[in-house]
N, C-alpha and C positions, 0 to 999 in steps of 0.2 A: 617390465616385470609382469608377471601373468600372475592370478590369483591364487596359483599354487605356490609361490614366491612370499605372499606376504606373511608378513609376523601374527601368530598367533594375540587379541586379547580377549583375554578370559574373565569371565563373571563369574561373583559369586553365586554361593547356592541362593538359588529363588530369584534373582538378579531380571532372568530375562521373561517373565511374564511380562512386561509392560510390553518388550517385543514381540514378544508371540500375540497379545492382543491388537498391534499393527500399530504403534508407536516408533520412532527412528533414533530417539534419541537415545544416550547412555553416560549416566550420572559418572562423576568421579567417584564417589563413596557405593558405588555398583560393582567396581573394577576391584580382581582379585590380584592386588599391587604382589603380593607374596609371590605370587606364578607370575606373573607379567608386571613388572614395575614399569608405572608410567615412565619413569624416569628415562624407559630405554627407546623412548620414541622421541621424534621429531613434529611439532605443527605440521599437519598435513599428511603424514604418512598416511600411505593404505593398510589397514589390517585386514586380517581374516577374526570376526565376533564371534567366539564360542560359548557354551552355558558353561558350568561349573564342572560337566561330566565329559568337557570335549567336543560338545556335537556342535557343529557349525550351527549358526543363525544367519549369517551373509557376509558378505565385505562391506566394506563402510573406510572410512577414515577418522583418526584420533588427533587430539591435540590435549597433551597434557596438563596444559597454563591454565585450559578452561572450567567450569564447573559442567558445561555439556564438553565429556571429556570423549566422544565418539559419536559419529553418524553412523547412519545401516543407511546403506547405498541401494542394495540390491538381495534378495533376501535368495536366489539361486546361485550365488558367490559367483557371480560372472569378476570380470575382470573389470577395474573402472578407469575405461579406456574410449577412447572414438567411438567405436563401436558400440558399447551402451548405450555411451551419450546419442548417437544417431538416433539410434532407437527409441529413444526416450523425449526426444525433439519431436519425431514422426509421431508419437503419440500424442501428446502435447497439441502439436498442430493439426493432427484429424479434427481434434471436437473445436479449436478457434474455429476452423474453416467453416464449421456449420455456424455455428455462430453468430459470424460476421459476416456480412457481403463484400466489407473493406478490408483491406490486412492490418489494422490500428487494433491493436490490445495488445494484454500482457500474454506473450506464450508462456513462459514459465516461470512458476511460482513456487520456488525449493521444492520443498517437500511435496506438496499435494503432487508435484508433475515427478515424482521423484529422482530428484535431482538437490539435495539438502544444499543450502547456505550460496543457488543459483536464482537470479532473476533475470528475466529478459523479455522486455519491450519492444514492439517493433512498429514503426512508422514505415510505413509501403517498404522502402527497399533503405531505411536506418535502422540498424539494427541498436540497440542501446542494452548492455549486459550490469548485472552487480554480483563479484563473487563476496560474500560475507564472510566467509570462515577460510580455516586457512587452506582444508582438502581442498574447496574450490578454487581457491586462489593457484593451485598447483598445477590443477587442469585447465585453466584458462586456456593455453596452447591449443588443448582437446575440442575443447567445448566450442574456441573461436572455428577452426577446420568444421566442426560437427556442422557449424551453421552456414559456412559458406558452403559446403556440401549440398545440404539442404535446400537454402534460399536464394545462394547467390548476392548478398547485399549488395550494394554500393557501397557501402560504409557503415562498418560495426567499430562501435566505440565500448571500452570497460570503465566503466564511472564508477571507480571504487572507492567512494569518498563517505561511504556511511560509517555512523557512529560506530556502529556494532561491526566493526574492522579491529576498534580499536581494544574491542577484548580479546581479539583474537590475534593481537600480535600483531596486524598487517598496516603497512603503509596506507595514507590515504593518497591517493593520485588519480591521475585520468590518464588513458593512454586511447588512441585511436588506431584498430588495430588490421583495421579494412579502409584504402581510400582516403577520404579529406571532405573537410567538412567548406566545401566552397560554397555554401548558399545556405541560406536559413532553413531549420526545417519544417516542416509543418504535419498535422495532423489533422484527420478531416473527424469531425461528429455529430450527428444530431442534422449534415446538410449545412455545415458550416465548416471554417477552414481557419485551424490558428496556430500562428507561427511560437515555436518553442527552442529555448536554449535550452540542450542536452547537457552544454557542459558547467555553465555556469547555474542551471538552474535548481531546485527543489529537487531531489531524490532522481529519476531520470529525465525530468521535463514536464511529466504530466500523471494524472492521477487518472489510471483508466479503473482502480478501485468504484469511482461513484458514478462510471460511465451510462450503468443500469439504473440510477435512482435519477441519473438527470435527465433519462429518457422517461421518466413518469413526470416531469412540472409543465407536461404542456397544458394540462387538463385546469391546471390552478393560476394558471400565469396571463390566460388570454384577456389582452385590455388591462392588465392590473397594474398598478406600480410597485416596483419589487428592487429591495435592497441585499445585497448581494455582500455579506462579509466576509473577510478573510479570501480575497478572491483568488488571490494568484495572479492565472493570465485570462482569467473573467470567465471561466470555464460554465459555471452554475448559471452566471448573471447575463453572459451573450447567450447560450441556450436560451434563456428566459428571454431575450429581444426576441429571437427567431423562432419562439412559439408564439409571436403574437401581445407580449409585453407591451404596456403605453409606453412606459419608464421605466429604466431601472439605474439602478446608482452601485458602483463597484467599488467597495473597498481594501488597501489594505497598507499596512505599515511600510513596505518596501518602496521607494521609488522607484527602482529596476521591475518590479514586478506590476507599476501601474505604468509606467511604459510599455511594456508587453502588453497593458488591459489596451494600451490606446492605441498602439500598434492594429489589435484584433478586433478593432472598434473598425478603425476605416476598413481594415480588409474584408470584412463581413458588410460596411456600407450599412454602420448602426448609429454614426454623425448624427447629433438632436437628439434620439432616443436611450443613446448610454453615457453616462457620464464615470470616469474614474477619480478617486479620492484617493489622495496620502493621507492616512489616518491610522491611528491604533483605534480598536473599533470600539471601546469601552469609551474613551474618550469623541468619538462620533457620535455617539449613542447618545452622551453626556450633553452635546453639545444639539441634539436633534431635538431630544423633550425639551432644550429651552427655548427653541424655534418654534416648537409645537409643529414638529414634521411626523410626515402620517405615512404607512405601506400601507399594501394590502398582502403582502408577502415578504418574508424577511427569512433570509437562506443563512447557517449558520455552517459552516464547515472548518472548524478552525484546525489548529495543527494539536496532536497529542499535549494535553495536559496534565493525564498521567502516564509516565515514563518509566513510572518503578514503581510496585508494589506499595510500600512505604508513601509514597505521593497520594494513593488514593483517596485519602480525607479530605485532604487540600483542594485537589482536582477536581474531585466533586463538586467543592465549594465553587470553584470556579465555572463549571459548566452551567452552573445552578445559576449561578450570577449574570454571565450571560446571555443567557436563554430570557430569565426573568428581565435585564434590560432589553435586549430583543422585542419581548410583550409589549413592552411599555411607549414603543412605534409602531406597532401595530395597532389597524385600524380595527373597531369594536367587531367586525367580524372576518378576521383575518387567521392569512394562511401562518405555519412556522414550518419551515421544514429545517431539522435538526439533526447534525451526526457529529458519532467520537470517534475518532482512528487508534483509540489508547484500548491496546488487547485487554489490558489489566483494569478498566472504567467496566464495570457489567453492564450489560444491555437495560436491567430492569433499575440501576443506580441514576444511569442519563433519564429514564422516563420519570423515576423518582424526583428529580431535579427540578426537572420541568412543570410536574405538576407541584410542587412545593412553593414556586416559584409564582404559579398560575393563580393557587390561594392566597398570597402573599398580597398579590394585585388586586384581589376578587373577582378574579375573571375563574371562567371555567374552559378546563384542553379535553377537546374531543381527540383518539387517536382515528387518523383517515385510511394510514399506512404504514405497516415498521417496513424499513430499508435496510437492507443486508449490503456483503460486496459483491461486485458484477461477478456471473459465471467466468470469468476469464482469472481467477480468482478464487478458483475452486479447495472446498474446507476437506479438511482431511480429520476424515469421523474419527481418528485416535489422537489428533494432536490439539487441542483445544486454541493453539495457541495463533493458529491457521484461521481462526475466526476469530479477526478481531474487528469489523466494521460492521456500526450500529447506527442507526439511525430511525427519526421518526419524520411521518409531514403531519401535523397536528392543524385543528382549528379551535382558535381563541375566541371563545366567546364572553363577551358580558357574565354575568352571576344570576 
């Protein structure tokens, strides 16, 4: 189907300012149901987006079920086809290349690379995809061609097991759509090398989101003893070895995910110097002041604890909570470096937390650094929702 093919949907009057200011998305209570009733689409369809008078805004795709009831794909109504998608990879992967000297980061990130409700990961020649919504889900065929085109992988896998599948209608699954996954895969960072599960693991396997804040702990880690929570597969806390760490101690609730820390322990040849914990980390914590164990850096990256709007009181409380026990192993003049991956947590609510937390003890938080997410990760000035990683590296001091 060519773009002159697709079905008109129309906005009401006033509707498409948000698009015109370089926003993508389009409310259901936007849509001029009277001229275009949702009702007459399908999840996924392509349309052609018009304002209230007829004039084209772009192509995009709709899904009626949803409250974001259409994307803007492309705002000169090209067709949303291979041939975008190529295009729009090659763009994407101009600015990685400068970037990075390795091919480990996220190429594309929906929207910012414009490509809505598209993610893809790539480990040297593993490709790892997530379509979220239903348009992408339709293109998957497209997009997987677009990238063997491109890079040639070995092995591109579609790990479509995210939550936010499940507003949109779509199965969750994994399918491997290039090749076979005959050997473990790895990722190299920071001069280190760690083995990750794409398919069983966390989101795609790894978080190249805090890839840019963990290339700043060399400076605070050197000699220091540093506890590492919420680790995953030790990402923060082996960086922290291979800057020159005495010690450092990796936590986290999973046992699958502290086999992976101990895995990445010998492969990096961190034996004595790193140890992993099965723990929920409140309860470490809990159990460390009654030891009377000390850091001198205590890394907090936990997973979103607010999820929904409506959460944010709670979650706050929580951040608050664990920051403030965090403090409380820290040595009298120690590091905290601290981050929320929750879009909906405000940047100035987590520092709020923190210093709340810091009086609570009577200690005083100097801020050293706020942490954003890595350029590969790039924020898209009209959609707010593209910038959701915050962080700080704080130092605790005494009152």
């Amino acid at each position: 189907m060519s773009q002159a093919d697709y079905p008109i949907l129309q906005l009401k009057k006033g509707e498409e300012r948000r698009l015109r200011a370089g926003h993508l998305w389009v409310f259901s209570n936007e849509i001029d149901v009277a001229v275009t009733p949702l009702g007459a689409f399908a999840p996924g369809d392509p349309v052609m987006i018009v304002d209230s008078r007829g004039h084209a805004l772009g192509s995009g795709y709709v899904n009626p079920s949803t409250l974001i009831a259409a994307r803007l794909v492309d705002r000169h109504a090209h067709a949303l086809d291979r041939s975008l998608i190529v295009h729009r990879l090659k763009v994407a992967l101009s600015i990685r290349e400068r970037l990075h000297e390795e091919p480990y980061y996220r190429l594309v990130f929906g929207e910012s690379d414009g490509l809505p409700g598209l993610v893809v990961d790539r480990f040297d020649d593993v490709i790892v995809c997530q379509a979220s919504t239903a348009g992408m889900d339709r293109l998957q065929d497209e997009v997987t061609a677009a990238i063997d085109k491109l890079l040639q992988p070995r092995v591109l896998v579609w790990k479509n097991d995210a939550g936010s599948r499940d507003i949109e209608g779509l199965p969750s699954l994994v399918d491997i759509a290039i090749g076979s996954l005959d050997r473990p895969v790895r990722v190299r960072e920071g001069g280190l090398e760690f083995e990750i599960d794409i398919v069983e693991g966390q989101k795609t396997g790894w978080f190249y989101d805090q890839h840019a804040n963990r290339d700043r702990l060399a400076r605070y880690v050197k000699g220091a003893r540093v506890l590492d929570l919420f680790s995953y597969v030790g990402a923060w806390g082996l960086r922290a070895a291979g800057s020159g760490a005495e010690s450092v101690d990796l936590v986290d609730i999973s046992p699958g995910a502290v086999g992976a820390i101990e895995r990445n322990i010998a492969l990096n040849g961190f034996e004595g110097r790193a140890t992993a914990h099965v723990s929920e980390a409140f309860e470490f914590l809990k159990a460390a002041r009654a030891e009377r164990r000390r850091w001198d850096v205590v890394i907090l990256d936990p997973p979103a604890f607010v999820k929904r709007k409506k959460d944010l009181k709670e979650g706050s409380l929580a951040y608050r909570r664990i920051n403030e026990a965090a403090m409380q192993v820290l040595e009298r003049d120690g590091i905290l470096v601290t981050a929320s991956c929750s879009h909906h947590m405000p940047r100035t609510a987590l520092l709020e937390g923190v210093q709340a937390g810091s009086r609570h003890l009577d200690r005083q938080a100097q801020v050293l650094e706020a942490l954003h997410q890595s350029p590969d990760h790039p924020v898209h000035p009209a959609i707010p929702e593209t910038d959701y990683l915050k962080g700080y590296i704080l130092r605790i001091l005494p009152a």
